[in-house]
C-alpha positions, 0 to 999 in steps of 0.5 A: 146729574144725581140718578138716586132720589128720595121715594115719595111718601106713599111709594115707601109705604106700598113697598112696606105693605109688601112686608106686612100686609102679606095677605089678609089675615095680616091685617087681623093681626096688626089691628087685633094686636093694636086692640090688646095693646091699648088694653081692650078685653072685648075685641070683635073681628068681622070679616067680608068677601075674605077681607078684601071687601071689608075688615072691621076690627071693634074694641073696647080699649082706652081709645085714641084722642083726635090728633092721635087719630091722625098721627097713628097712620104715619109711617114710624109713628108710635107711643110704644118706644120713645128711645134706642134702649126701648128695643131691648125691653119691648113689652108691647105687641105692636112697636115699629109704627108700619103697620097702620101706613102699610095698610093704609097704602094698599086699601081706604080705611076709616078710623073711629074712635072714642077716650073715656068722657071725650067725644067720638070722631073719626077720620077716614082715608083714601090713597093714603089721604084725608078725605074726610072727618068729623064726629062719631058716635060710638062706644068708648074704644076704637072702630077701624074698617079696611075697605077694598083691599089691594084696590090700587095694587091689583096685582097683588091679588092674583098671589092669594090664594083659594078662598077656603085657604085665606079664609083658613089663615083668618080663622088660624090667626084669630086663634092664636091671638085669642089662645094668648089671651084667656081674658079677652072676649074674643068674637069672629065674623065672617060674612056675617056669620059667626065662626068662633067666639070665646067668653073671657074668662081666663079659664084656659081649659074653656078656651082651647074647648072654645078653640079647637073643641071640647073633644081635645080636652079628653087626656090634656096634660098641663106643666109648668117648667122654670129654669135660669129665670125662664118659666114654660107653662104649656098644655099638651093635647093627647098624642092621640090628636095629630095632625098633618102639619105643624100648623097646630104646635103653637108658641107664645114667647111672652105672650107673643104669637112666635115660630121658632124652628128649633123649639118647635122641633124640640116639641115634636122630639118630646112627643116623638115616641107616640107619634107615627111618622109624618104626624105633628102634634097639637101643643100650646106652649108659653114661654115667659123671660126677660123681653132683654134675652128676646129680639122680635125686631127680626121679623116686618110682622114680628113672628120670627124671635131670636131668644139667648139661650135658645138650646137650652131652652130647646133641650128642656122643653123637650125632655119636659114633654118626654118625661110629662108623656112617659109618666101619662097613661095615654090611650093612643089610637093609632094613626094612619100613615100620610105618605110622601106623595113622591112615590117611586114611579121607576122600578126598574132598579128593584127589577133589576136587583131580583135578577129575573125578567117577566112579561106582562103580555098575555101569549106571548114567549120568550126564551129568556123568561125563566121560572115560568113567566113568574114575577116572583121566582120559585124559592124554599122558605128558610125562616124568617128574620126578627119575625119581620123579614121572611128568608127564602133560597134558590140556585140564585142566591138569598131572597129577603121578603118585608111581610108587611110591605109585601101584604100592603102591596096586595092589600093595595091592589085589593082595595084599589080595585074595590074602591075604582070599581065603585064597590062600596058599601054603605052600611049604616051605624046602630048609634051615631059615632061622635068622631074624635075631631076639632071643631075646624075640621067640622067646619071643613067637612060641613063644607066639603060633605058631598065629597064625603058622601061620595065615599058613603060617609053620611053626617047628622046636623051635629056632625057625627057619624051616621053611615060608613063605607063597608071597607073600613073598620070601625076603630079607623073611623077618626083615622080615615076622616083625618086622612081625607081631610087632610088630602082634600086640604092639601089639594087645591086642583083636587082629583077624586082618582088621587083621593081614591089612591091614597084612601086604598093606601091607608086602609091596606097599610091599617090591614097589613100584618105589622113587623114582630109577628111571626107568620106560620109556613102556611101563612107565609106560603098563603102571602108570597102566592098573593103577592105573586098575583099583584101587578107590582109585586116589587114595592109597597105603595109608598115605594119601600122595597118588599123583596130585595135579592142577595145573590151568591157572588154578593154574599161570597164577597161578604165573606171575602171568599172572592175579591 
């Protein structure tokens, strides 16, 4: 008796949705992409309860006849290919046929559409068959409506997840389809509130201002490369915009929204002398090339490509960045560091190096504790190193302080302090700073401003800066929202303590002296007696040593004076 049997229909599509319909914003990119393939330059998007109430997705386009209504939503059903040797050449964004089965799988879906002097119909779909149709009224193009999103595969909702970060994805995937296309009229609506809207007009400067907002237009930079019949055209933002993450270096291979590990590290290696470690930059690059030297059949929603010529390609785009940026004169401000949030929490092993005990207990004795209950023995400053390191001696060998990791750490424990103690200050700006920020971080904020405000951060309606907190300087304004943007963000179960933590962290690195600067006796004497007073004098906050200990039977084995 035969044990293997055909799936039926709709089971194989519900496995296909898995693939493609990923979440929400999936959707919006299969049914945008079908929009500018059936070549719409009005596209509106509308968005309800996140997508999984409703998706609407309107346009303008050459429309589908009434079979092609019903066609469209079989499983490999497609005018874009009609042979094998079309998969070489694909010039289209939709190909595969799935897309619209997956979704009418896993939601009901109702289809309008109208061609230029035909009727209107529409078709509409529920667990994956035809309940209803007839004729529509509408404008020439195509009208189609996702409803009740996983209806009948519940469990799929429990993977999505926070309502900021779906609807986040959303607004990402709009952005990237409507940066690939300058001449489309692109608008978003969520809830029944419009969030992005762009004009259409091919120019690509109002578009990224339309995108990201007008402040990312200040020292852009645009290129256009070409090579072995590639072309690369790309518009690099100022380093003096950064980011968290990748999120925002943005690829279009023949104006195809694509993530390519390796040229996505070529553009951060190109950009890699003006950034501080652990911040991305914001770069929209396109690649034109023969679709031949392309495969986008990799991927079930077609965002992985496999290009020929791939370290080539990687290793000219990232010296075209390099040279492009050394030639401009950027005025860079500079970052603050977002750490690894693994931090070193046993530091016994720096303890041990330092070859000294302490007690932290306050009356108690032990005869072991030597230099005088010090967590930090006494030592004669000898000089310093490259003027980053200072150098100290005693009986016990060679003691190498890092100044600035040293000054970090009480600059840490400082502001630490300060903050938990809730001694923050509100002090109030002469003029409104305009803050060097996207129009989406606004958004974040506006949604977000009581936890701002907490840390006496106070906005006008047009978010600019109105109050700040006494224990920041003004030139690490932009820096320090960032930085709390980008925490908030990253933290769904957020904890205003771990906020707190990190704020103090950023702020005393910003404080601290910097390698390359050469401490007089007095200020090094001034540091080491403020580092002995520190709770931890032994790391910086990030976990970096500040002291290391070279004995002297370490440095005789050095010189081989013992084996």
């Amino acid at each position: 008796m035969s044990v293997i049997k055909q799936m039926d229909e709709k089971l194989a599509n519900m496995i296909a949705a898995g693939e493609v319909v990923e979440r929400p914003a999936s959707i919006i990119k299969e049914l945008v992409e079908n929009s500018i393939d059936a070549q719409a330059t009005i596209i509106d998007v509308y968005i309800k309860d996140i997508g999984i109430k409703e998706i609407k997705v309107v346009d303008n386009g050459i429309g589908l006849s009434k079979e092609d209504a019903k066609m469209a939503f079989l499983r490999h059903a497609t005018s874009k290919i009609t042979k094998e040797s079309d998969l070489t050449r694909i010039n289209t964004l939709g190909f595969r046929g799935e897309a619209l089965a997956a979704i009418l799988s896993v939601s009901k879906v109702t289809l309008k559409s109208r061609q230029k002097n035909n009727d209107g119909h529409f078709v509409k779909y529920v667990d994956s068959k035809i309940i209803d149709e007839g004729v529509a009224s509408l404008n020439e193009g195509t009208e189609i409506i996702i409803n009740d999103l996983f209806y009948n595969t519940p469990a799929r909702l429990k993977y999505l997840k926070t309502e900021y970060s779906e609807r986040n994805a959303l607004i990402n995937t709009f952005d990237k389809i409507a940066l690939s296309n300058p001449n489309i009229k692109f608008s978003l609506t969520i809830d029944d509130k419009l969030v992005k809207q762009t004009l259409g007009n091919n120019d690509y400067y109002s578009l990224i201002s339309q995108i990201y907002g007008t402040n990312l237009l200040k020292d852009i930079k645009e290129f256009e490369e070409e090579f072995s019949n590639i072309k690369i055209k790309g518009y690099l933002i100022s380093p003096h915009f950064t980011r968290s993450n990748k999120n925002d270096i943005t690829l279009f291979v023949n104006n195809r929204y694509v993530r390519n590990y390796n040229l996505t590290e070529a553009i951060i290696k190109g950009y890699s002398e003006f950034l501080m470690t652990n911040r991305f930059p914001l770069a929209i690059i396109f690649i034109e090339m023969d679709p031949y030297l392309t495969d986008v059949n990799i991927h079930p929603q077609k965002l992985t490509v496999k290009l020929s010529n791939e370290s080539l390609l990687s290793y000219k785009l990232e010296t075209t960045i390099k040279k492009i940026l050394l030639t401009k004169d950027f005025k860079i401000a500079e970052n603050i560091d977002i750490v690894d949030k693994t931090i070193l929490k046993d530091e016994k092993y720096i303890k041990e190096s330092l070859d000294f005990i302490y007690n932290d207990q306050q009356g108690t004795s032990n005869k072991d504790i030597t230099f005088n209950e010090q967590k930090i023995p006494d030592m004669e400053y000898i000089g310093n190193l490259a003027s980053t390191y200072l150098m100290f001696q005693n009986e016990k060998g060679l003691y190498l302080i890092d100044q600035h990791a040293a000054e970090e750490r009480v600059n840490y424990e400082h502001y630490l302090n300060s903050i938990e103690n809730f001694e923050l200050v509100e002090l109030n700006l002469l003029i409104p700073k305009e803050l060097n920020i996207t129009n989406k971080d606004k958004s974040f904020i506006k949604e977000n401003e009581n936890i701002f405000n907490q840390f006496k951060f106070y906005f006008d309606d047009n978010l600019n800066l109105l109050t700040q907190p006494n224990l920041i300087l003004e030139n690490d304004l932009d820096d320090t929202i960032i930085k709390m943007i980008s925490l908030i963000e990253n933290n769904e179960d957020f904890d205003f303590k771990v906020l707190l933590n990190e704020l103090a962290k950023s702020i005393s690195c910003k404080a601290s002296i910097k390698a390359n600067y050469k401490l007089s006796l007095l200020e090094v004497q001034s540091l080491l007696e403020r580092l002995r007073q520190a709770k931890n004098p032994y790391t910086c906050p990030h976990g970096r040593p500040t002291i290391i200990h070279l004995t002297h039977y370490q440095i005789e084995r050095m010189f081989k004076r013992v084996v």
